[in-house]
C-alpha angles and dihedrals in degrees: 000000000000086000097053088047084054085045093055093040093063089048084061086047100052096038092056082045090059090047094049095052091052103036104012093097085075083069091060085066086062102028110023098190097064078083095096089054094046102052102046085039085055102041086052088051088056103042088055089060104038079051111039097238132153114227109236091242083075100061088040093056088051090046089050090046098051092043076052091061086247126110118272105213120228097225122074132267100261089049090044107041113014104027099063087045090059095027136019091223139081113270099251118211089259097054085049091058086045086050100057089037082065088053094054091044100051095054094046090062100049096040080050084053094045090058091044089056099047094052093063098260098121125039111213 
């Protein structure tokens, strides 16, 4: 039991990581030194996806599972959990690298929208 408690508490983890690669850069309007977090949390994200990669949360989960007597599952996270959520099909190589692009992009934009704040552009 203890290891399928630890089991669910990765997929928490890995699931707030995810956010916070994607989304974390919006704390950096509130707390600006979470800057140095974001950026090498969000380069890692995408370089998961440009490179295929699995995160190591996701064999530790299966590890976790199995020790809990469960089955761990052979694809990632994101394939397992999030993509048939979103879509019904397997995640191909090229959505991944889409996916990781987003990522890019995304960030790009707040982090555009940080400098432009602290410059003085936008009054909040």
């Amino acid at each position: 039991m203890v290891y399928s408690i630890l089991a669910e508490l990765v997929l928490v983890v890995h699931f707030l990581f995810i956010l916070y690669v994607v989304l974390g850069a919006l704390l950096v309007l509130k707390w600006h030194w979470t800057v140095f977090i974001h950026i090498p949390a969000a380069f890692w994200g995408a370089l998961i996806m440009f490179m295929g990669w699995i995160c190591p949360l996701t064999p530790l989960e299966n590890r976790l599972r199995r020790l809990g007597g469960d089955e761990g599952y052979m694809e990632g996270f994101i394939e397992h959990y999030i993509w048939p959520i979103v879509y019904p099909e397997a995640l191909t190589r090229e959505l991944q690298i889409y996916l990781g692009i987003g990522v890019v992009i995304v960030n790009l934009v707040i982090y555009g929208i940080v400098v432009v704040w602290k410059r003085g552009g936008v009054k909040g």
